[in-house]
SEDRENLO-176129 format. One record per residue (C-alpha): residue number from 1; residue in one letter; x, y, z. Coordinates in steps of 0.5 Angstrom, whole numbers. Layout:
# residues N
{NUM A {X Y Z}} ...
# end
This chain:
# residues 281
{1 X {-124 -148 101}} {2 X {-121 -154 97}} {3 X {-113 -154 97}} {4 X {-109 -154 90}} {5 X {-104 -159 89}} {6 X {-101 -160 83}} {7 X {-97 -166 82}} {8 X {-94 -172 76}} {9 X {-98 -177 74}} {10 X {-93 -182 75}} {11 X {-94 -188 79}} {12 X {-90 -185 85}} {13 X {-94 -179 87}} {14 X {-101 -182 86}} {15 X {-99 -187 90}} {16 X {-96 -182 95}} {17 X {-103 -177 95}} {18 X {-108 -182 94}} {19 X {-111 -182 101}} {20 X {-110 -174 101}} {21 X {-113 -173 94}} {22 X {-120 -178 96}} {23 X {-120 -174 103}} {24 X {-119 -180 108}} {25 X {-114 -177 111}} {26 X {-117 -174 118}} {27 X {-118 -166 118}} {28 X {-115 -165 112}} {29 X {-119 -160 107}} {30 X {-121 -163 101}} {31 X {-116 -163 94}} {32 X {-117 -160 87}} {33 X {-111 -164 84}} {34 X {-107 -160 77}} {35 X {-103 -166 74}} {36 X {-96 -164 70}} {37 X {-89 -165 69}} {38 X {-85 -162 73}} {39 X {-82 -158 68}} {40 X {-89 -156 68}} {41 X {-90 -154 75}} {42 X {-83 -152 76}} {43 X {-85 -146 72}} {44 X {-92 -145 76}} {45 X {-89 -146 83}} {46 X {-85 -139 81}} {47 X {-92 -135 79}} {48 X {-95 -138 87}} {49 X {-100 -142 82}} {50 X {-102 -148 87}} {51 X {-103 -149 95}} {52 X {-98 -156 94}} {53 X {-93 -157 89}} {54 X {-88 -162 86}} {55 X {-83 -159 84}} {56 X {-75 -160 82}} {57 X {-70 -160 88}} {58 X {-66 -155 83}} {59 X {-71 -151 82}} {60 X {-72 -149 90}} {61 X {-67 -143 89}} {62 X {-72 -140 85}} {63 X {-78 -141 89}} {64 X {-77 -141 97}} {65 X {-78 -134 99}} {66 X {-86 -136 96}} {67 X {-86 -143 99}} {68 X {-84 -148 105}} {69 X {-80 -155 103}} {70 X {-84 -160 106}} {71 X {-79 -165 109}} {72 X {-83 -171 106}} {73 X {-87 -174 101}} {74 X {-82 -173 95}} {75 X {-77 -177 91}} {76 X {-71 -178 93}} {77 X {-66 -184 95}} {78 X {-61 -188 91}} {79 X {-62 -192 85}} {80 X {-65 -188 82}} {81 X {-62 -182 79}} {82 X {-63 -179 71}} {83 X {-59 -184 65}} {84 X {-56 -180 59}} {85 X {-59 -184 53}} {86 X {-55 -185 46}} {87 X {-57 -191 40}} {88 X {-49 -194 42}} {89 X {-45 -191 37}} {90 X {-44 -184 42}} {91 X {-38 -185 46}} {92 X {-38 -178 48}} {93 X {-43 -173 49}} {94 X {-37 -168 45}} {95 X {-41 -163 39}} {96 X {-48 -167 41}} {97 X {-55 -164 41}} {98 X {-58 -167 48}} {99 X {-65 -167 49}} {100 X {-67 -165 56}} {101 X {-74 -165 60}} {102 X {-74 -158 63}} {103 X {-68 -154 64}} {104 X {-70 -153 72}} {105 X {-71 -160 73}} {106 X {-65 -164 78}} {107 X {-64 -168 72}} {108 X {-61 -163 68}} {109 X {-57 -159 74}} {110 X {-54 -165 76}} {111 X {-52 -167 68}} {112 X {-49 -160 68}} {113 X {-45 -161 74}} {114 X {-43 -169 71}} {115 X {-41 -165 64}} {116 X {-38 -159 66}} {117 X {-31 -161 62}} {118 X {-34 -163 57}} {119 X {-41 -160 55}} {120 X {-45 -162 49}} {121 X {-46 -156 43}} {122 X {-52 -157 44}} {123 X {-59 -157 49}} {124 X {-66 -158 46}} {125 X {-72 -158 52}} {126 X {-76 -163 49}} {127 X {-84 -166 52}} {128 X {-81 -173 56}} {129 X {-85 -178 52}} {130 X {-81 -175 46}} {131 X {-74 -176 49}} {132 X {-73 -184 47}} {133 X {-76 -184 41}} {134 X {-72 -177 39}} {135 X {-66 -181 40}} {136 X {-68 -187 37}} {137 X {-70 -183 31}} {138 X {-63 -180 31}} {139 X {-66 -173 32}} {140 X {-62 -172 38}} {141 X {-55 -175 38}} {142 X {-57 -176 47}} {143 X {-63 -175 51}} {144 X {-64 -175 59}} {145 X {-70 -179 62}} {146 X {-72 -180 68}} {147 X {-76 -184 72}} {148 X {-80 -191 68}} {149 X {-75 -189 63}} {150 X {-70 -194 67}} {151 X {-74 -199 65}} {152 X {-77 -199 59}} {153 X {-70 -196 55}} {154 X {-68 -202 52}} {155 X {-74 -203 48}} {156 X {-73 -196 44}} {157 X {-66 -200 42}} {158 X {-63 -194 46}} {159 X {-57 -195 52}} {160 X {-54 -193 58}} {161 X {-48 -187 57}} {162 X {-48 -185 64}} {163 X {-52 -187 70}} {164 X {-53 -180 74}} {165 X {-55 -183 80}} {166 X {-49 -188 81}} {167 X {-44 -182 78}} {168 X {-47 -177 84}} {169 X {-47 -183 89}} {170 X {-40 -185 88}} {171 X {-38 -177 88}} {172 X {-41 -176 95}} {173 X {-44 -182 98}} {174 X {-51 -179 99}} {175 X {-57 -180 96}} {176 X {-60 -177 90}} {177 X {-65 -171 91}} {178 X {-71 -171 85}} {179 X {-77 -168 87}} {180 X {-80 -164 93}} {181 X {-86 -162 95}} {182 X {-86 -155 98}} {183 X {-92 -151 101}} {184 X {-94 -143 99}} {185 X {-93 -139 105}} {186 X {-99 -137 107}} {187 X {-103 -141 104}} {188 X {-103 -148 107}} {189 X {-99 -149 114}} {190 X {-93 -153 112}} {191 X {-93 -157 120}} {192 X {-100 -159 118}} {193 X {-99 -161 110}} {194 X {-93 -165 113}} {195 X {-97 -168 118}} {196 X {-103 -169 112}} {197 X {-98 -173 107}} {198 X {-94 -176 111}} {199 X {-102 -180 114}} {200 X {-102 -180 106}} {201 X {-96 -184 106}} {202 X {-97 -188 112}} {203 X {-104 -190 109}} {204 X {-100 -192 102}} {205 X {-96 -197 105}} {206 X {-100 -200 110}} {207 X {-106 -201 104}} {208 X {-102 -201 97}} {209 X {-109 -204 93}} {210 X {-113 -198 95}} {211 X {-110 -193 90}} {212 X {-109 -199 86}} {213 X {-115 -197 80}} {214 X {-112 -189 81}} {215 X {-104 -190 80}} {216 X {-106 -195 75}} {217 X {-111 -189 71}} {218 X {-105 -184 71}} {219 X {-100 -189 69}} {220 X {-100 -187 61}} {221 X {-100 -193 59}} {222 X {-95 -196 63}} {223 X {-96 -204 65}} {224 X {-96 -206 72}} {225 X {-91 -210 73}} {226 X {-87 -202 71}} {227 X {-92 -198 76}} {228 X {-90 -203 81}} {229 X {-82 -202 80}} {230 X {-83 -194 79}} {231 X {-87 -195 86}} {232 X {-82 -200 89}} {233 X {-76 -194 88}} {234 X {-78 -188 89}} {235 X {-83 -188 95}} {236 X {-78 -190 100}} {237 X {-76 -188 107}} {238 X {-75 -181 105}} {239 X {-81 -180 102}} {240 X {-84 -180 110}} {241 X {-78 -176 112}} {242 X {-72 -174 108}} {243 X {-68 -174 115}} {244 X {-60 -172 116}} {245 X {-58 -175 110}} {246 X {-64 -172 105}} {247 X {-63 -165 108}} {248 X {-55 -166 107}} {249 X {-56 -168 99}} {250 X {-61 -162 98}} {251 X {-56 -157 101}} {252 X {-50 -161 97}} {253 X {-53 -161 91}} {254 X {-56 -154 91}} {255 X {-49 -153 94}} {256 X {-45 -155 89}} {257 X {-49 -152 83}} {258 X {-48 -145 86}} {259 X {-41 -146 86}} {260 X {-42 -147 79}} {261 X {-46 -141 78}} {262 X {-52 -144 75}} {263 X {-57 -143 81}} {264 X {-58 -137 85}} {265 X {-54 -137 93}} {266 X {-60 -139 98}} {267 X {-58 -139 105}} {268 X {-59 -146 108}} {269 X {-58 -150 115}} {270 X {-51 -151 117}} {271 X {-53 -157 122}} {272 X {-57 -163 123}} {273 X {-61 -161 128}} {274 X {-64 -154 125}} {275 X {-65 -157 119}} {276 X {-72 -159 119}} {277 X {-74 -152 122}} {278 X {-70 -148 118}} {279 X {-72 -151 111}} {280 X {-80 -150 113}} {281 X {-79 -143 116}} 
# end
């Protein structure tokens, strides 16, 4: 039977899955792929609806007693983290109505926590490729974007308020959990799914122009030059493996927003060693 994924159609993970999804990875099954935002499948991850799924660190309390974090094939790292956007005349977010693309995703949760003392008046979910014209267009007095964003905001005459990547990285020198890949228990074994993905990656990185025709199909029309550069960011060494230091942002992001009480408790590892186990367990 064919194995159900859903994934973004950014250019990160077409060129993570390309290998799996065209069934040359060895002894993996065959792939129907659902493509979606993440606000998307974070909504269908809760109703068990994919074998596979790419979903937003923020919305794992909400989802790991139905699913398995894998310990590879997402977005994390540094550099890389969600940008606050305003036309240039907002110097502070006080009685402004933000545009936000999802209100589970680690974009909004870490928005949250850098807002906490002073929250906008308002918070509207907005389709992604509706956020920087919104903002541009003066319906929204902010937007919060993601990904290719980074590169193109400028074009949209729109500028930086914040950098949520650099603010959660100066606050607690790691790096920056975006989006996981999680495995349905009982669906798919989560030690096979890791090893299939990570021969994805490998085949990824070791032939770039194999899934160049794919990833650039998916791209919703961004130029080459911009797939290259959203590539070059979020595929890195934790999308192989998140390691000591991927697991310790996840548990201090998830950490720190149930004590804000904006994410349910989960229980989590408490040392190094057991965490590869305990997440996937």
């Amino acid at each position: 039977m064919a194995l159900s994924l859903a994934i973004s159609p950014c250019p990160n993970d077409t060129f993570v899955f390309d290998a799996l999804v065209h069934g040359r990875v060895p002894g993996a099954p065959p792939v129907e792929v659902t493509y979606a935002d993440v606000d998307v499948t974070n909504t269908a991850a809760e109703r068990g609806a994919f074998d596979l799924v790419k979903v937003s660190y923020a919305a794992l309390p909400w989802l790991l007693d139905d699913y398995h974090l894998l310990p590879c094939g997402g977005a994390l790292g540094r550099g890389c983290g969600p940008l606050v956007l305003t036309r240039g005349d907002q110097a502070d977010l006080t009685g402004a109505t933000v545009a936000v693309p999802g209100d589970r995703t680690t974009a909004y949760l870490l928005f949250r926590l850098w807002s906490a003392d002073r929250p906008p008046a308002h918070i509207e979910v907005v389709p992604f490729h509706e956020i920087m014209p919104g903002v541009a267009a003066g319906r929204y007095d902010a937007g919060l974007v993601i990904h290719e964003a980074r590169f193109t905001y400028p074009r949209h005459g729109l500028t930086a308020l914040v950098d949520l990547g650099e603010w959660w990285e100066g606050d607690t020198g790691l790096p920056i959990p975006l989006g996981a890949i999680l495995a349905r228990k009982g669906a798919v074994d989560p030690v096979e799914a890791a090893g299939w993905i990570r021969e994805s990656v490998r085949q990824a990185w070791a032939d770039p122009e194999a899934s160049r025709e794919y990833v650039l199909a998916h791209a919703q029309e961004m130029e080459p030059d911009v797939v290259d550069r959203h590539i070059a960011l979020y595929v890195n060494e934790f999308t192989a493996d998140l390691g000591n230091a991927g697991f310790a942002a996840v548990e201090a992001l998830l950490g720190r927003a149930t004590d804000a009480g904006l994410v349910p408790r989960i229980s989590s590892p408490q040392t190094s060693s057991s965490r590869a186990t305990a997440w996937t367990s």
